[in-house]
C-alpha angles and dihedrals in degrees: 000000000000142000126182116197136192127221129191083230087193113130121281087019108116130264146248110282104238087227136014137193128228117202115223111193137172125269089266096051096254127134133259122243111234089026117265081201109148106221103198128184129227113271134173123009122195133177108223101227106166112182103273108190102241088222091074122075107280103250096205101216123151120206127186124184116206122196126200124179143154139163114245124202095180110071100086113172121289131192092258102026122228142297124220129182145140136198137190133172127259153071131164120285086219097068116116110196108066132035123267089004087178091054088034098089117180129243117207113206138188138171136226105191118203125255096263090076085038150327115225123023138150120200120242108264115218105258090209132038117228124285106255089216137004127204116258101237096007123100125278112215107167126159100226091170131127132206130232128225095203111047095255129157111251121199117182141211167178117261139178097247112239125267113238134178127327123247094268094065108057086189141348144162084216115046104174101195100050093025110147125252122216109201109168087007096295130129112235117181127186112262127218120266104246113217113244110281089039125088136165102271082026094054093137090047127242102048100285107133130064141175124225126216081245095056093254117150115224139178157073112281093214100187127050114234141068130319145189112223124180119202126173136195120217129208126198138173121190106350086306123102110245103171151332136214124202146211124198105177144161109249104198109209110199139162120271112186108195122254113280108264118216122217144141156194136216140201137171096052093110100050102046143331097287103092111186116208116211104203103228088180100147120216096030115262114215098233132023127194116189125197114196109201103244114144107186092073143024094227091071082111140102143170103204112106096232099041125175122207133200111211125208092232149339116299144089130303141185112227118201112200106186114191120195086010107188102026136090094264096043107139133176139216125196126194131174116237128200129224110194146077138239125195121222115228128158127175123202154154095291080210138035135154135245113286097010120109117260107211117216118199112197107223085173115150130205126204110257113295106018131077143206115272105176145026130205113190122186112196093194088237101076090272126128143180130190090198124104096235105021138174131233139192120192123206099200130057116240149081119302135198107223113201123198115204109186122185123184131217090256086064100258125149136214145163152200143167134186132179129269129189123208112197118202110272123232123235111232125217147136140196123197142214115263105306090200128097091357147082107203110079126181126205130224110206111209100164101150131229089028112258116220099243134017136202126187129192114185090201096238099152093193093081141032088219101074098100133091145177100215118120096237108014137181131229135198114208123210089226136323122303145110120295135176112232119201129201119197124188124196092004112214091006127114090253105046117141126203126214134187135197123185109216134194121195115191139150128222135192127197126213142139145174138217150190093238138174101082144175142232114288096005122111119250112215114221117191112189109220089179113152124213127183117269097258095066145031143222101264095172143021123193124196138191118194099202088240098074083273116123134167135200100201119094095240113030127154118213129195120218113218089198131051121236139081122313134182119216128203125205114190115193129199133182136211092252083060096253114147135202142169142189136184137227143183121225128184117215115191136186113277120254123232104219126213145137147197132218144196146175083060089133128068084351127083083205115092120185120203137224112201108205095175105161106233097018112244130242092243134003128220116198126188103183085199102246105139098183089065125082079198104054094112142090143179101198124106105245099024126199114216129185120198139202100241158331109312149098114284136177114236113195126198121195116186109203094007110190091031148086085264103053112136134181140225126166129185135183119221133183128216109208138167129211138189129202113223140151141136142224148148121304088208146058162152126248112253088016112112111237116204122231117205113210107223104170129147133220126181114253101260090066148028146227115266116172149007142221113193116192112181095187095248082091088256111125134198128194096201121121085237113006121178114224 
């Protein structure tokens, strides 16, 4: 069995006792008799002495670690297991987190359960022991957790710290105030009385402390002084607790300033040979010793804090600045300085205009082995640029001020400015004369506000003399075609300006035909025959009928509801933007219904035709339907056939055959023949009703249909063969 105790081991504070007792008592809280009671010497005693950087503020804190142990053999299993705790008075009166810390005492408690929860078990044992301080606002990241020998799961946690005796026992095994109760066999011990702002998972205040599920300590201590902290260590088998340990400690929150950081700064080393060193050291060391780097002699060192130094000629030195030399936080800082110089120079356009690049040529110079590292340019417009030779475009006419900063790779600095001025820019653009069915173009120059000079070049690559320096030229092309015409303004200055126009010249022609005249309802085909130049094509037609009709294909056909005269207009464009138009005249008439009679169809092979077309057309077109004769057609009005032979034919008729107003009829006639034939007696009697045969013919494409029977006694019959 082991308890390990902590002590305050500042001076006047008590001591460790040389023994203690540990009561050992039945489940129910009740004594042993004899007394089970574990009298245990003093062991071990170390001091806790973490490294503490001497550069921080010494937090004076003295910690002592007591251990006591001994191997007990009396202790055999009981039902209920035992109970062992100790307590002792007392804690320290400067504590700030419970009420009346110095009356307060501790008790220290452990269980041995009895087999029947389980035979064999050892308690977790803390991996770590306490921190002896901690720093007031840093992070606390302590590993408060234990191990287990036996495998078992540990859960830790926050707990009120136990109550022990008062400041008048020392020690007792029987401290009556704080003396544990056991109610369901359970050791219950009084707990401390935490100040307002602490609680028991807030024991540092304000939050600033958790416990993680791995037993690892976090936070941020706010407030410098002494705490009470509780942590406990559960152990559990099998989904049953087994055991705890616990740790009621004193956590010292002190103030730790940082270590004292050297650094400095230097100035004077690009304008001469004196370099003057500005000491940045924060916090504050109490010595310095500065070594400059100077290898030609031993006396290149100083103590001041500012020092100045006067080196034998340009070049590069290490500087070693050593703060708290000599002590335990002496630190050093080394930084290489830079004797030399560098001169700032720039050439550029002393004038430029609005939207055009201003060119900077850097003319900058080093002292002998360094070189410039870096270049600031201020354009006096807002602008800047971090490139040796840059460019600039400024968006605003006026006078600027351009300022050079040069800095050299031994860390000088210098500067220049000089003064450029940005005219308005014109804006160039022309417009041309009509660039269709033409050569000669001339060229309207609106280039605003006026440039000084202007030079033109109309892009024809046949010949070096198309260019020209008028304001508003003219230009003769040799033929249509595309060319690529250049404007340039203020030829060969700074702000020169350069404009291209992409012309097509083309030509294009409009025309069409169509197989008017036409008549009322019938559609009038219109072909368009325009002709445009090679280097475009025709990209809309528009048409216009003369009766509110109009068309945009290239082709249409269009059908007139009213007779009369109409001009039609065709408008033609091309893709080069070239127009064009042309007019004709259609007639539009009514429309004929043809039709047509014929006769000598029976008992002829000649038919003659009656044409009762209604208006009369203008021609006639007849097919008599005899398709073994090269000769079967006419073009006369009333028309005479004769056919081969006995037989149906379809005759056609076309009025206005070949125009808008063609119209078709056709008819099928047949020619027959027919013969009248019968027989009777050629004599009779009076009263006695005589029987007439009927032995008439037709030819084979027809029939006979009727009859008409005249006896001559003016009675009449209209059977095939009738009796009178």
């Amino acid at each position: 069995i082991t308890l390990k105790l902590y002590r305050d081991c500042a001076a006047g504070n008590a001591a460790f006792d040389n023994s203690i007792t540990i009561e050992v008592l039945q489940a129910n809280g009740t004594a042993f008799s004899p007394s089970k009671n574990i009298v245990m010497a003093l062991g071990t005693i170390t001091k806790l002495n973490p490294y503490v950087d001497t550069c921080v503020t010494k937090p004076n804190v003295c910690v002592e670690e007591a251990v006591y142990t001994k191997v007990v053999s009396n202790l055999p299993p009981i039902a209920g297991g035992y109970h062992l705790f100790w307590q002792r008075c007392c804690r320290n009166g400067s504590i700030l987190n419970i009420a009346n810390p110095l009356s307060a005492g501790e008790s220290f408690y452990t269980r041995i359960p009895d087999n029947n929860l389980l035979i064999n078990n050892t308690s977790p044992t803390w991996v770590n022991s306490p921190p002896t301080f901690v720093c007031q606002g840093s992070p606390i990241n302590f590993n408060h957790a234990a191990t287990d020998a036996d495998g078992d799961s540990l859960v830790y946690k926050f707990y009120d710290p136990y109550l022990g005796c008062d400041a008048t026992v020392l020690q007792s095994p029987n401290c009556v105030t704080a003396y544990p109760t056991f109610p369901g066999n359970t050791a219950t011990f009084s707990k401390v009385t935490w100040n307002a702002g602490y609680a028991t998972n807030n024991p540092l205040g304000g939050g600033g402390l958790t416990l993680s599920t791995a037993g690892l300590l976090n936070g941020i201590p706010p407030t410098i002084g002494q705490f009470v902290v509780g942590v406990k260590c559960e152990e559990w088998r099998n989904g049953v607790k087994i055991g705890e340990i616990l740790r009621d400690f004193q956590f010292n929150v002190v103030n730790c300033p940082p270590l004292a950081n050297p650094d400095f700064l230097s100035s004077g080393g690009c304008s001469g040979k004196t370099v003057t060193f500005t000491n940045t050291t924060a916090p504050p060391a109490n010595n310095y010793l500065w070594n400059f780097g100077d290898t030609n002699t031993l006396a290149d060192t100083s103590k001041l804090t500012n020092p100045t130094y006067t080196y034998p000629t340009l070049g590069t030195y290490t500087v070693t600045l050593i703060s708290n030399k000599g002590t335990a936080c002496a630190d050093t800082i080394i930084h290489t300085v830079f004797v030399s110089s560098v001169t700032a120079n720039f050439t550029s356009n002393t004038s430029g205009c609005i939207g055009l690049p201003v060119t900077f040529k850097d003319g900058s110079t080093t002292a002998v082995g360094s070189t410039i590292s870096s270049w600031n340019w201020k354009f006096g417009d807002g602008g800047i640029s971090g490139i040796q030779n840059p460019t600039h475009i400024y968006n605003t006419a006026g006078t600027f001020t351009v300022t050079l900063i040069v800095t050299s790779s031994a860390g000088c600095k210098d500067s220049i400015k000089h003064i450029v001025v940005i005219k308005n820019l014109p804006t160039p653009n022309f417009t041309t004369s009509s660039l269709c069915n033409g050569t000669n173009i001339s060229f309207t120059n609106t280039t605003a506000p006026a440039a000084t000079t202007y030079h033109w070049d109309f892009g024809n690559t046949a010949t070096l003399l198309d260019t020209s320096n008028a304001t508003n030229p003219s230009y003769n092309y040799p033929g249509t075609g595309t060319y690529t015409v250049t404007l340039v303004l203020n030829k060969g200055s700074a702000c020169a300006i350069t404009f291209t126009k992409v012309i097509t010249l083309s030509s294009i022609t409009a025309n069409f035909t169509d197989n008017a005249p036409g008549c009322i309802g019938m559609a009038v085909n219109f072909i368009d025959s325009s002709k445009v130049s090679s280097n475009s094509t025709i990209t809309i037609w528009s048409w216009d009928f003369g009766d509110g009709g109009t068309a945009s294909s290239n082709n249409p056909s269009h059908t007139y509801i009213a007779s009369g005269t109409y001009t039609v207009t065709l408008i033609v464009t091309s893709a080069a933007g070239c127009k064009d138009t042309i007019t004709h005249t259609v007639v539009i008439q009514n429309t004929p219904v043809p039709n047509f009679n014929f006769s000598g169809f029976c008992n002829s092979k000649t038919v003659k035709f009656t044409n009762t077309t209604v208006p009369p057309g203008n021609t006639y077109f007849w097919d008599f339907g005899n398709g073994s004769a090269l000769n079967d057609t006419s073009k006369a009005t009333n028309p005479t056939y004769t056919y081969p032979a006995i037989g149906n034919y379809t005759v056609t008729l076309i009025v206005n055959k070949g125009t808008a107003c063609a119209i078709t009829i056709t008819k099928v006639i047949k020619l027959s023949s027919i013969k009248a034939n019968f027989t009777s007696a050629v004599t009779a009697c009076a009263n006695i009703a005589v029987i007439f045969t009927d032995l008439s013919t037709v030819s084979s494409n027809s029939s006979i249909t009727g009859w008409i029977w005249n006896f001559g006694d003016t009675k009449t019959s209209t059977l095939q063969n009738p009796s009178h």
